[in-house]
N, C-alpha and C positions, 0 to 999 in steps of 0.2 A: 265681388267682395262686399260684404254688409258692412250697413253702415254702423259707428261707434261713437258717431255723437247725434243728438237730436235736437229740435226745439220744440215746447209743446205749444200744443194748439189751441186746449181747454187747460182749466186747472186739474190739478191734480192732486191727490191724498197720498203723502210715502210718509216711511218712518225711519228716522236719523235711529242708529244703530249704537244700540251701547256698545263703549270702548272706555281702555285705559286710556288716561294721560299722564305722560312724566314728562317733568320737569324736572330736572337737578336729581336731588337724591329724594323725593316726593312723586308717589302716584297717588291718581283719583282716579275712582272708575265712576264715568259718567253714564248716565242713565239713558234707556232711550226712549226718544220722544216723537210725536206727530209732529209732521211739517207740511205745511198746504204749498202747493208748488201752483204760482200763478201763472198764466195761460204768458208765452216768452219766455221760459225758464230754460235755460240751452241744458244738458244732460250729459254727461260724458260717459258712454257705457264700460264696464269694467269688466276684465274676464273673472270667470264662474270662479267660487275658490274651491282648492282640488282638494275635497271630501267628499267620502261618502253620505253626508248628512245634504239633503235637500235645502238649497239657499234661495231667498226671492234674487231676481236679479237684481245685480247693486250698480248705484250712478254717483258722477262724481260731479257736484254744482259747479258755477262760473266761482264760487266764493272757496271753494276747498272740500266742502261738507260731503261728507258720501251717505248718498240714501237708499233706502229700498223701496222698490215697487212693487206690491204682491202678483203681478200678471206681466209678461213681456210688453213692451210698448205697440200699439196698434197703429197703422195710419190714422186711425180717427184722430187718436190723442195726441202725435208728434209727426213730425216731418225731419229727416235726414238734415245734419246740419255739413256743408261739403264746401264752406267756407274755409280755404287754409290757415286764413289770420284768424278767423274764428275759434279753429280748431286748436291752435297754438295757446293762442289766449284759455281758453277753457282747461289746457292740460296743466297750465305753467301758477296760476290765480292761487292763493292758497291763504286762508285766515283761521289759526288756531281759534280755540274755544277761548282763550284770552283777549282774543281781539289782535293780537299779532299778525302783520300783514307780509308775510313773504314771498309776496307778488303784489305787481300792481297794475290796476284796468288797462289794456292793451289800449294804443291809441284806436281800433277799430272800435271798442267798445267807446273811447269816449266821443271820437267824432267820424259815425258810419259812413259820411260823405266822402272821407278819404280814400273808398273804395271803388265808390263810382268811377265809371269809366270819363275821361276828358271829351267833352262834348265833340263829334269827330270834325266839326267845323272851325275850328280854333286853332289856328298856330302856333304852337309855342314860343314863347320869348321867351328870350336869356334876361335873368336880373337888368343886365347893363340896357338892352331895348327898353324895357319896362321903365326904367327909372331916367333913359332919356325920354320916353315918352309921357313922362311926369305921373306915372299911374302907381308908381311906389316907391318910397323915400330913397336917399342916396344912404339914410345910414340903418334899415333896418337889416341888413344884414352882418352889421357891427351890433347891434342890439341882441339878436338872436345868438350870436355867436356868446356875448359876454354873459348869456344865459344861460346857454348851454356850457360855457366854461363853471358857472358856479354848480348846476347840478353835478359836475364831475367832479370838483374839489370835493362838496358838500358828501359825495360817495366814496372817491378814493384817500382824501384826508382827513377828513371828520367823521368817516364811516355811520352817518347819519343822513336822513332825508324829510325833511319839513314838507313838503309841496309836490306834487306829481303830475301839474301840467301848468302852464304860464300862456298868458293871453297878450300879446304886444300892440301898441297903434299908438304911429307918432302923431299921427293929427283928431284931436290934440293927443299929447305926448303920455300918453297911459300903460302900465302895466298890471295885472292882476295874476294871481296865483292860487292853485287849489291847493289849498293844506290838505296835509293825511288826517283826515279827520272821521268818524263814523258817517257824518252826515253827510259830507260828498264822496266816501266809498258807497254808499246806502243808493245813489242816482247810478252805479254800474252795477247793482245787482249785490253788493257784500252786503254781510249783516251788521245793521246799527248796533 
């Protein structure tokens, strides 16, 4: 089976393809323009569209954008991307020409360590070992949970989302939070 997603390996030159956009009872037909695709740009390949008119092959970014490349992708320029969460991520990501986000960076994307394998010397402890053995608080996982309870209100009742990942540490007793903001989507690859 061939592969259907990539990462490149050098930069690269495509071109974002004019399309309509509608909104409500409003279209605009947007133009299309050069996109330099920098050397890490994951690709998601997309099947041929079923014309007889000759199409460059088209790709779909980690950000939503589907572009063209005038020539099939070579091993020089890309490498097979055969990550599942990778692959997930890259299908699901999507930000209108608005800046509208209807997806958001996979935690693979925000922290790749989560992937690595667990060093195979390490035994795992249960919370309760760890936290008798004073190496993690007795209440972060009363923290974590009442975090995770507000992302779920803040979704299921307020049908709104401020923030798309939280940082916790009780010594000292600290929280932090990333806003949905251009400029920390812009660190996993969306557009400012």
């Amino acid at each position: 089976m061939p592969a259907t997603a990539y990462r490149l390996t050098r930069p690269l030159a495509a071109e974002r393809p004019s399309r309509w956009d509608i909104q409500a009872r409003y279209a605009m037909r947007m133009p299309a323009e050069r996109v330099q695709l920098p050397a890490g740009t994951w690709l998601l390949a997309l099947p041929p569209a079923d014309s007889d008119y000759p199409h460059p092959p088209h790709y779909r970014l980690a950000d939503g954008r589907v572009v063209a490349i005038p020539e099939p992708l070579t091993p020089e320029l890309a490498v097979p991307l055969t990550d599942p969460q990778a692959l997930t991520a890259l299908a699901r990501l999507t930000v209108d020409d608005f800046g509208i986000c209807s997806g958001l960076p996979s935690p693979y994307l925000q922290e790749p360590a989560l992937l690595e394998p667990d060093p195979a010397e390490v035994t795992p402890l249960s919370c309760a070992e760890v936290t008798w053995r004073e190496e993690q608080s007795l209440l972060i996982n009363t923290q974590v949970a009442a975090v995770a309870a507000q992302y779920a209100y803040d979704l299921v009742v307020r049908r709104t989302l401020n923030q798309f990942a939280t940082y916790l540490n009780l010594e000292p007793p600290t929280a932090r939070a990333l806003l949905l903001t251009s400029t920390n989507l812009a660190r996993f690859g969306l557009p400012v």
